[in-house]
N, C-alpha and C positions, 0 to 999 in steps of 0.2 A: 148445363143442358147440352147433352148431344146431336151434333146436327149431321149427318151423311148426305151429302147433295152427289147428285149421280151425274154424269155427263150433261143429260141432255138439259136438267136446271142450270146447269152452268151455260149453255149455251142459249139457251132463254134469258136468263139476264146479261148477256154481249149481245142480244140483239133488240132487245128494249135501250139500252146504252146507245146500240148505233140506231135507233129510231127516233131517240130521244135528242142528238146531236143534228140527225138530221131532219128533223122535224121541216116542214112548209112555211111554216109560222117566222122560221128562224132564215135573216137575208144573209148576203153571203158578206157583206159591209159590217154586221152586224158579229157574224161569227168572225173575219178578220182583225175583229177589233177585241175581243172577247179573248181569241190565243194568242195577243201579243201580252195580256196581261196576266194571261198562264205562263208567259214566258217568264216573266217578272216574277212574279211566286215562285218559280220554280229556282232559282239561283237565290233566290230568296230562304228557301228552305233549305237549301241545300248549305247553305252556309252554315244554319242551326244543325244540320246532322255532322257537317266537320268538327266542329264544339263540340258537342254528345264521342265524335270518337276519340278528339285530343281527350277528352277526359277519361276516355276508357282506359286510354295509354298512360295516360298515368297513373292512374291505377294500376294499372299492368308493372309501372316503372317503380310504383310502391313496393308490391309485391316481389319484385327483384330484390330489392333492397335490404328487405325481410329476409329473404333465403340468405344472402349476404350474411346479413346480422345473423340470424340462426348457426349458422358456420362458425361464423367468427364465435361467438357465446359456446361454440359446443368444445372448440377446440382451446377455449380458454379453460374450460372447466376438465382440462387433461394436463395444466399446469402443475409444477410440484411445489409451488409457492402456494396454492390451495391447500391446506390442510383439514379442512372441516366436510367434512362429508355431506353434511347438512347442507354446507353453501353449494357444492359441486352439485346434490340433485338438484337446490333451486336453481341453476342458471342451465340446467338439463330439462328441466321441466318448462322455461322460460323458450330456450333454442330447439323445443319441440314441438312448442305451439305455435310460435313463428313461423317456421315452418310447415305446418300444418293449413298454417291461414293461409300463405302464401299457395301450397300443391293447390288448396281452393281455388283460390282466383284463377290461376293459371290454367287448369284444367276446363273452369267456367269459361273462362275468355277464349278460349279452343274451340268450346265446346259453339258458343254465340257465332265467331268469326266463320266456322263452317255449318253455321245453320242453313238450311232448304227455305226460303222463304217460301212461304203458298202464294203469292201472288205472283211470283215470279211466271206460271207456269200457265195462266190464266191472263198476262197481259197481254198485248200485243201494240206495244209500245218501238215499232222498227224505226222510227224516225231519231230516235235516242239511244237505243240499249242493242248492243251489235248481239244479242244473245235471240233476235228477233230478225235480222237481217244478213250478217255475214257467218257464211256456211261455215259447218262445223267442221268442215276440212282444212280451213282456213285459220294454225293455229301454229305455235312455236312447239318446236320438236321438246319431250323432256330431258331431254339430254344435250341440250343447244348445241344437236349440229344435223346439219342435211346436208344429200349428196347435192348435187347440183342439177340433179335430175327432180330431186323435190323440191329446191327453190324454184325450177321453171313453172313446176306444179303451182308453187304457192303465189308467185305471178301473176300468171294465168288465172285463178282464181279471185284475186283481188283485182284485176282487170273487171272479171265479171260483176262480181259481188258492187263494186264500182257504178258498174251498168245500171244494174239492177235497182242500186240506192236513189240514181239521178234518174232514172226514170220513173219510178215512183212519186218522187219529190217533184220534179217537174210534172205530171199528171194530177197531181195533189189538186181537189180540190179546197176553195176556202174552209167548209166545210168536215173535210178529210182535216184540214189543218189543225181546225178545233179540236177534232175528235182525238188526233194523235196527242197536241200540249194539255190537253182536257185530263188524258188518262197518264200522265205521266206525271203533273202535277198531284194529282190525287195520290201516285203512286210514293213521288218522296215525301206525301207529307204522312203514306202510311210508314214506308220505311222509317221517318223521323220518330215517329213512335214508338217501334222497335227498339229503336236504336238508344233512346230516353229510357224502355221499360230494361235494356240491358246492362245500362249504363248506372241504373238504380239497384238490381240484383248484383252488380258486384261491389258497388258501395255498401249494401248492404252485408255481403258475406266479410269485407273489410275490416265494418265500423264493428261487426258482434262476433268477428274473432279477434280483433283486440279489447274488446271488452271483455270475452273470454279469458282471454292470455292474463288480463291485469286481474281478472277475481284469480285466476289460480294461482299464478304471483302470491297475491294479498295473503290467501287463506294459506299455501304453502310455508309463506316467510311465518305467518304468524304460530303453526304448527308447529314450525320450528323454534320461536322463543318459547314456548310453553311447554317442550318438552326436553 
């Protein structure tokens, strides 16, 4: 099912969120105590999403491996100790599917690593994630170098940006506190999610191109003794 939320729902449910946070009902001993234990969950989860990406990486590290192997397989089958034609396509057919599984991954894991998240855009989590607090002027040149007229700049602006952080944080209140570790927690445990559903799409393109690669093996070699 399709769903298109326009602006202004989006901003009806961030303000149910902050009515709900700060509800009367709710004391500020009460909320104080409540985001130190969002704090806890939240290194808490964060631990599980580093797991989810070491694993990604090796998969990733599999897939190197594979291209490796494909190379190595193609340029063996350019050997003149090869004389069978037959074996030369199998181990062509073998260092083309390797390779094939492998451009998969790597293209997927690209393709994950610069995903848009949507929630990104929609937080407002400034107490954690500088993509909510420190300006967007406030950034390392692409070419790593600046005059020295733009490091004064870039100074200057981490001066502020500075300001700006401690004076929030100190104005915080209990309250604010919860609502900040409230939606951050939620936030890595949606990222953790993510990160498990991505982590399971490229196991998946993995495990069923090498099960690929060993039926055409299989049916290939056997082709070949029966004819």
């Amino acid at each position: 099912m399709k769903y298109h939320a326009n602006d202004k729902e989006l901003e009806t449910l961030r303000k149910r969120y902050h009515k709900l946070v700060n509800s009367p009902d709710l004391s500020e001993e009460r909320a104080l105590d409540v985001a130190k234990k969002c704090r806890e969950l939240i290194f808490h989860v964060h631990n599980r999403i580093e797991y989810a990406e070491n694993r990604r990486t090796q998969i990733v590290n599999v897939a190197l491996g594979l291209i490796a192997g494909a190379v190595a397989l193609f340029l063996a089958s350019l050997l003149h100790g090869i004389n069978s034609i037959e074996w030369v396509f199998l181990i062509r057919v073998a260092a083309l599917s390797f390779f094939v599984t492998s451009v998969i991954i790597l293209a997927l894991y690209a393709r994950q690593t610069n995903y848009a998240y949507p929630f990104v855009q929609v937080s407002k989590t400034w107490r954690w994630f500088y993509h909510y607090i420190v300006s967007k002027d406030y950034k390392p040149p692409f070419l790593a170098y600046e005059s020295e007229g733009r490091r004064n700049e870039q100074r200057k602006l981490h001066l502020q940006d500075l300001f700006s952080y401690a004076k929030k944080t100190i104005d915080m209140s209990p309250k604010e506190e919860l609502e900040q570790d409230l939606e951050q927690l939620f936030l890595v445990i949606v990222n953790e999610k993510y990160k498990n559903s991505q982590l399971s799409h490229l196991r998946s393109v993995l495990f069923r191109g090498l099960i690929v690669t060993m039926s055409i093996l299989v049916a290939t070699g056997l082709l070949i003794l029966l004819t």
